[in-house]
N, C-alpha and C positions, 0 to 999 in steps of 0.2 A: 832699684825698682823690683817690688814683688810681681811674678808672673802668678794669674789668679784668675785664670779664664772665668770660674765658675762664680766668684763675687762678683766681677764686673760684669758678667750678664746679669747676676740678678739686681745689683745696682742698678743697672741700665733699666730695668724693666719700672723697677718702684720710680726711681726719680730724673730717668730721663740723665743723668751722668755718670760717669765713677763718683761714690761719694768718697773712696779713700785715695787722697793723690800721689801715693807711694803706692799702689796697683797698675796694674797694666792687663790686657786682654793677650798679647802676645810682645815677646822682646825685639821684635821691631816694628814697635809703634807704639809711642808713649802718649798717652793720653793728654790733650792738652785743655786745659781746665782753668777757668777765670779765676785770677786773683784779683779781688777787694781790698787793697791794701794801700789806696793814698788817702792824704786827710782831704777833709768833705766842710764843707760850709754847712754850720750852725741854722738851721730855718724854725725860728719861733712863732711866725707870723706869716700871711701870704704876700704880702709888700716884699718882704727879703725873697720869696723864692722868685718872684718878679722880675727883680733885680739881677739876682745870681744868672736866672736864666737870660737875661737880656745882655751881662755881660759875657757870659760865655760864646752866645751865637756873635756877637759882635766879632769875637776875638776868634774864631773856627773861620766867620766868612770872609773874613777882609782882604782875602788875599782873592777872591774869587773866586777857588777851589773848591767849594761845599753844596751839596745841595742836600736837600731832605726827602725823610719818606715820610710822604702826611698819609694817615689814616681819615677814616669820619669820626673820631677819638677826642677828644677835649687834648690830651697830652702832648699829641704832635700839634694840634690847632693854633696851641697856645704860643711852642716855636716858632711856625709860620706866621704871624706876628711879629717877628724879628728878624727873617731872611731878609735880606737886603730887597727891594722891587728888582723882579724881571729874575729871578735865582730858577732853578730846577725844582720842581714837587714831582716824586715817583708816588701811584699809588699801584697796589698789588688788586688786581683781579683774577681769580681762580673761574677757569672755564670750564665747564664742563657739557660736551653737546646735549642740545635735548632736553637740557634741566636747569632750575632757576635755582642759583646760590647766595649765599652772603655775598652782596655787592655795596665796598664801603665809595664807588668811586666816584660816584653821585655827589654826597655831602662832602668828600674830599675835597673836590669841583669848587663846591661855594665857597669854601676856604681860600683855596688856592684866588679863585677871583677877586676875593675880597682884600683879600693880602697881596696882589698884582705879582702872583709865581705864575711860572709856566708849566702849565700840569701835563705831566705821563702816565699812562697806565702803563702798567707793566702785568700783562696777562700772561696768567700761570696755565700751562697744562700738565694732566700726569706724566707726558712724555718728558718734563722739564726733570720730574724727581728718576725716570728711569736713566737719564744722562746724565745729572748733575747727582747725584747722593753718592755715589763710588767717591769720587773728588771728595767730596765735603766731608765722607766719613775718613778717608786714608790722611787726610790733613789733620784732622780732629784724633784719628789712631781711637776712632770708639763710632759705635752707629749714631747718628744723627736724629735731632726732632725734628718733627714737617715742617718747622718756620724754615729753615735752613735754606731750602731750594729757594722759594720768593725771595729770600733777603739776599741769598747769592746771585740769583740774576740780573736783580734789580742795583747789586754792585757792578754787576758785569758792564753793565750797561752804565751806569753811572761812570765808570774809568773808561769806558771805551769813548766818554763825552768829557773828559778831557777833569772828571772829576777829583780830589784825591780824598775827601772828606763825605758819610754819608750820614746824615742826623738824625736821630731818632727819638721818638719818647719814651722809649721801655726804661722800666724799674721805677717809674712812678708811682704803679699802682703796688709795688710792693714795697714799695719808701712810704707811701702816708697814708695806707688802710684802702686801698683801691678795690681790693679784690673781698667782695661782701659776703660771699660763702665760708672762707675760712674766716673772717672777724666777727660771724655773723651768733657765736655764743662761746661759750668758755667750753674747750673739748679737753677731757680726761685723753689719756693718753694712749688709750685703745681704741678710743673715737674716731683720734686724729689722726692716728697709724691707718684706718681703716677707709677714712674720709680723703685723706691727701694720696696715697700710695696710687700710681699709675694702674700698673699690673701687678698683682701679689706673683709672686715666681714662681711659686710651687705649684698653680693653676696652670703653666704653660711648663715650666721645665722638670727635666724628670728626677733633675738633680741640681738643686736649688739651696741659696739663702734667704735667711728672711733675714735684714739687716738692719736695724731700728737704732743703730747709734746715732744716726743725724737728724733722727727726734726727740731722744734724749739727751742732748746737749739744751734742749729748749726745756727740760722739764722741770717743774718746781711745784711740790707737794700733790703731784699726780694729776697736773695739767699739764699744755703744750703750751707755751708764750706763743700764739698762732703767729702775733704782727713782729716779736723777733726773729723767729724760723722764717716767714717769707724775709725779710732786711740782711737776713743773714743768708742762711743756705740759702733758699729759695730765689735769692738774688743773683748767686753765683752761677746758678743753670742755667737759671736764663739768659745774662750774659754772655755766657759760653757761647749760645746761640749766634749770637746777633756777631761776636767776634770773632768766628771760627769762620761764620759766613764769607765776610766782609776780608778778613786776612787774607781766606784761600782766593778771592776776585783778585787781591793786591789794592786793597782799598781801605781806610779806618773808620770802624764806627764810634762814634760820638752820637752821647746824650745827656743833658746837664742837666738830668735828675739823677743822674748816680754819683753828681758832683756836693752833690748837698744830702742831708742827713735833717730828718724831723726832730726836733732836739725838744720837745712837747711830749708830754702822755698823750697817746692814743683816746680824744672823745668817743668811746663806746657808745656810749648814749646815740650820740649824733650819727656814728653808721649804722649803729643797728635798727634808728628809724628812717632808714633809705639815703642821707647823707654822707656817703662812701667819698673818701678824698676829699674832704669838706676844703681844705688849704688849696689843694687845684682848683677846685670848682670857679672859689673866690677869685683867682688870678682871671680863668678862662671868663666869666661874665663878667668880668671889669675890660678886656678885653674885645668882646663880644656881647655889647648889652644889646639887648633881646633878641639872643638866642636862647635855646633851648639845649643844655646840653642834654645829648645823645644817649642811648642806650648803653653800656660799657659791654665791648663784644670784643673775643680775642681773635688773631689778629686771623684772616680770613686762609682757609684749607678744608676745601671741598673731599676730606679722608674721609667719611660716610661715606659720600657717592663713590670716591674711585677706588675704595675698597671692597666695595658690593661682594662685587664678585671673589672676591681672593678669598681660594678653598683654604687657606690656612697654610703652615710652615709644613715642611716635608723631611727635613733633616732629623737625624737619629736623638736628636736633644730635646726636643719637643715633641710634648704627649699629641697624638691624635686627635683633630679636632678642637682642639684648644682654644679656638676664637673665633665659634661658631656664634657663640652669645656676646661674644666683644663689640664695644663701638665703634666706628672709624678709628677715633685716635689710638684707642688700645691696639687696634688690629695693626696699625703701621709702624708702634714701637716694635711689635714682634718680628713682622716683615723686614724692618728696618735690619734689627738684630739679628737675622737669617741672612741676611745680603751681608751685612758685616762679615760672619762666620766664613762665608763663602770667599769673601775678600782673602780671611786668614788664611784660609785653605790654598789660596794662588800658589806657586811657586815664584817666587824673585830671580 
């Protein structure tokens, strides 16, 4: 393991992990990073992904041990349709006093009833990420995304109810063209470096990389394969998330879209006229006829608001002022990365 403090911060700022997993930030604590590497079921049609998913929840709940995390999402809706009646539905609500946020817990609600689950909210505040993000980053040996803290509590709590399985929908929308900003045209590969990258590093650190290999592994005659890079890298980070969560609870996440594989070209056509995840879609209102699927929102963190106020990082590594123009989410990777730093600096 190469010690490489200065790639892995600027790693961390563009995509949110180490991208090279022979790096580390410090020699005791090795970064722990999602491997992709069982085979997957073949999906040519939505009948097969139907199936797949119907057998997997079968085979997760039977022991009684599983319960889900429904969103107001198509992805997880579609699972709750196959929890056993009377199971656990966790939804995450982000509180913030005073002010009205993205609230999925409403439509969560109808699901949950509809499908005879017993619904939870599990309401997030910013005090949850100033307690829980130490953990979640020393366990991970790298700073954390914001999903991190809701998906950890909502383990916590999930094991503390006698849980051992928690189910999810993620990596759908980057399994079958989910995500309609990056499918949304063919991007040259300065485009896509410019369009995808978190935080460019040299904006916030004084002493930086700019690290473009795990966009040029997607490149071919000066594009970016946008719907490879999400299936491939793009899958692995986020993963990271939802497993690093759920481990440090002592709890397993499962979702049986990372079980299957679109084995199909990507219909451009059809998302780029508003048809995004066109193969979900089918599943979900065959499922759910007459409904309306939903808006696609990710997954809810009130970082605008409880970032307002944060003047910015203060450590000798970060230029002054750095993320005065930054959005919530920007401003919490850096935060994020500062509280890491700070981790390092402890004495053991």
């Amino acid at each position: 393991m190469e010690i490489d403090k200065k790639y892995c911060m600027s790693s961390f700022l563009m995509y949110r992990t180490v991208a090279d997993a022979s790096k580390a930030f410090d020699e005791r604590y090795t970064p722990r990073l999602y491997e992709d590497d069982f085979s997957k079921i073949p999906i040519h049609q939505s009948s097969e992904l139907k199936t797949a998913i119907e057998c997997q929840i079968a085979e997760w709940t039977k022991d009684g041990k599983a319960a889900i995390a429904l969103s107001g999402g198509i992805d997880s809706a579609i699972i709750a349709k196959y929890m056993p009646k009377g199971s656990t539905a966790y939804t995450f609500k982000c509180v913030v006093p005073g002010t009205e946020v993205t609230d999925e817990s409403a439509q969560a609600a109808k699901y949950a009833k509809e499908c005879g689950l017993k619904h939870k909210v599990i309401e997030i505040y910013w005090e949850d990420f100033v307690r829980f993000a130490p953990e979640l980053m020393k366990h991970k040996g790298a700073p954390i995304h914001s999903i991190e803290v809701q998906i950890y509590k909502a383990a916590l709590k999930a094991k503390e109810e006698g849980f051992e399985r928690l189910i999810f929908g993620e990596s759908s929308d980057v399994s079958y063209g989910g995500l309609s900003g990056l499918m949304s045209k063919d991007w040259r590969v300065g485009e896509f470096i410019d369009r995808y990258t978190y935080v460019k590093p040299y904006m916030v650190l004084k002493d930086s990389n700019l690290i473009i290999e795990p966009y040029l592994q997607y490149e071919n005659g000066g594009f970016i394969d946008a719907h490879e890079f999400c299936r491939g890298f793009f899958l692995k980070e986020g993963m990271g998330s939802y497993v690093n969560a759920c481990e440090t609870a002592g709890i397993k996440a499962e979702t049986p879209y990372i079980h299957t594989t679109f084995a199909e070209p990507l219909d451009m056509d059809r998302i780029r006229a508003g048809e995004n995840k066109y193969i979900v879609r089918e599943v979900f209102y065959s499922l759910y006829p007459g409904y309306e699927a939903p808006a696609k929102l990710p997954m809810p963190r009130a970082t605008n608001e409880w970032m307002k106020t944060w003047q910015g990082p203060i450590r000798s590594e970060f230029w002054p002022h750095c993320t005065d123009l930054f959005s919530g989410d920007q401003k919490w990777l850096v935060y994020a990365l500062e509280q890491w730093l700070n981790i390092l600096d402890e004495k053991v």
